[in-house]
C-alpha positions, 0 to 999 in steps of 0.5 A, a space after each residue: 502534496 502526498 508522497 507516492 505511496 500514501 500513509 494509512 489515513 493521512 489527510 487528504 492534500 491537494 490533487 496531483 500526478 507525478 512522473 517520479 517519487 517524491 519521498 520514500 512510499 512509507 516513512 521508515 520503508 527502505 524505498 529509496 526517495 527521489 528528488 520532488 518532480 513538478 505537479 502536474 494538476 490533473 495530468 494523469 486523471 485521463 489515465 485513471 478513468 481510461 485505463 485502471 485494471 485493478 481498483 479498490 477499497 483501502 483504510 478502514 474500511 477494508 480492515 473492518 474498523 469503519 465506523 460511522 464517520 470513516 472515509 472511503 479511501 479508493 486505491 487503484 493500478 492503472 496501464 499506461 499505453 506502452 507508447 507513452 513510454 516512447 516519448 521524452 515526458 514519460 507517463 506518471 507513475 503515480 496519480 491523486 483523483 479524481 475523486 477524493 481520497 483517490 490514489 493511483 499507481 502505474 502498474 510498473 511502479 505498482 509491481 516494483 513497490 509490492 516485489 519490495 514489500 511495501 506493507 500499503 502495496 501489499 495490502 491493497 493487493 489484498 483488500 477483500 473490497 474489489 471496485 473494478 477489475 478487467 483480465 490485466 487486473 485478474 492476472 494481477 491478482 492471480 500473483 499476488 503469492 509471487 510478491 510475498 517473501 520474508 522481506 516483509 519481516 523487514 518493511 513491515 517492522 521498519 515501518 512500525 518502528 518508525 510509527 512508535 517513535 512518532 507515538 512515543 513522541 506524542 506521548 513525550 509532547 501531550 502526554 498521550 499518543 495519537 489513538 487512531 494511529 496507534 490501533 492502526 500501528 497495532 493492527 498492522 503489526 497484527 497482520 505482519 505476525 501472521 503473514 510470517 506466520 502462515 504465509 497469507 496476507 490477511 487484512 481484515 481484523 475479525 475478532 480483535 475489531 472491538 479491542 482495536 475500537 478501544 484503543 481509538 477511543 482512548 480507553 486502553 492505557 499507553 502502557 498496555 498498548 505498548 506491550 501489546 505491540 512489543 509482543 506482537 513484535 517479538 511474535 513477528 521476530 519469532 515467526 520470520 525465523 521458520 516462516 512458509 514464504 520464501 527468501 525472495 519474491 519471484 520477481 521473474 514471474 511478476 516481470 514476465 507479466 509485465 513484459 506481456 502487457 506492454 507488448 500486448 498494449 503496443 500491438 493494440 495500439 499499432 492496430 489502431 493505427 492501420 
């Protein structure tokens, strides 16, 4: 079964819905893990289909790297009614489908990952390949600068040193890396420089589409690729240290939204009630 926060481009497993974080949302992330809760198949979908404010188009496709053979992968926030909440089984926090390479998160939980720079949540904030969007997910949007800070110096690098001690042991063991893992890893170390850098989360890749290609190909050698991701990393190092973003995200502004949306869904609900 995926954990809460998917890996980029990890295979698709079984789906499922959740009511509590199954291990940290990216390998090597400081989001604490929690103990496996039981699936839940099908659980959540009604929730996806009834109340997503916010969907779209993640993984290659958003980046600019798609090619013939590249899945689409969907990402989406959805609201659950307030008056879930009140009752002893809470509403998931995350769910998987219904479609294939679906992926969902309640907008609490999604709010929550993205004020702590979770490098999965903060791009998708970020996809330039907008599916679905009604005015909770307009706001949502609208403050996608308040989850920006320097912490992600910290998340996005943790993350990508996780990801070339796994590469290095591909190398160690087959004597070569997994090349689409290393042109994402390349790619996200690229992204992370220049949000330090200029204080905006750019996904898309643009001029460096064909460099990247070839390292998926396999036609650039590991020794290359590890200076060029040693340099890329120096960079971030080098930007964190003036960087336009602020220390900390604004995590009262992003709460007081949160606040007015589940106020305003428990009044619609008790409307429909009278």
């Amino acid at each position: 079964m995926r954990s809460e926060a998917p890996v980029p481009h990890a295979a698709p497993t079984p789906r499922a819905a959740r009511t509590q974080p199954a291990s940290p949302a990216l390998a090597g992330s400081p989001v604490p893990s929690g103990s496996p809760a039981p699936a839940i198949p099908e659980a959540g979908i009604p929730l996806v289909r009834d109340h997503t404010v916010y969907s779209c188009v993640m993984g290659s496709r958003a980046f600019g790297l798609a090619t013939d053979g590249s899945d689409t992968d969907l990402r989406g926030v959805f609201l659950a009614p307030t008056a879930l909440f009140w009752r002893f089984e809470k509403p998931p926090t995350h769910v998987e489908g219904p479609a294939p390479e679906q992926f969902s998160w309640e907008l609490e939980r999604f709010c929550a990952l993205a004020l702590r720079a979770n490098p999965n949540i903060l791009e998708c904030l970020h996809s330039p390949l907008v599916e679905h969007l009604d005015d909770t997910g307009r706001e949502l949007l609208d403050l996608r600068q308040a989850f920006l800070s320097r912490q992600a110096h910290e998340t996005f690098t943790r993350y990508a040193l996780g990801q070339r001690k796994k590469l290095e042991a591909d190398v160690r063991t087959h004597g070569a890396p997994r090349w689409k893992h290393a042109m994402h890893l390349l790619r996200l170390l690229t992204s992370a420089r220049d949000l330090l850098r200029t204080g905006s989360l750019t996904i898309e890749v643009g001029e460096q589409r064909e460099p990247l290609l070839a390292v998926k190909r396999g036609e650039v050698p590991w020794s290359e690729v590890e200076r060029w991701m040693l340099r890329l990393a120096t960079e971030a190092d080098e930007a964190a240290v003036g960087s336009p973003l602020p220390p900390e995200p604004d995590t009262a502004r992003v709460e007081d939204f949160l606040v007015r949306v589940r106020r305003a869904s428990a009044l619609k609900d008790a409307a429909g009630d009278r």
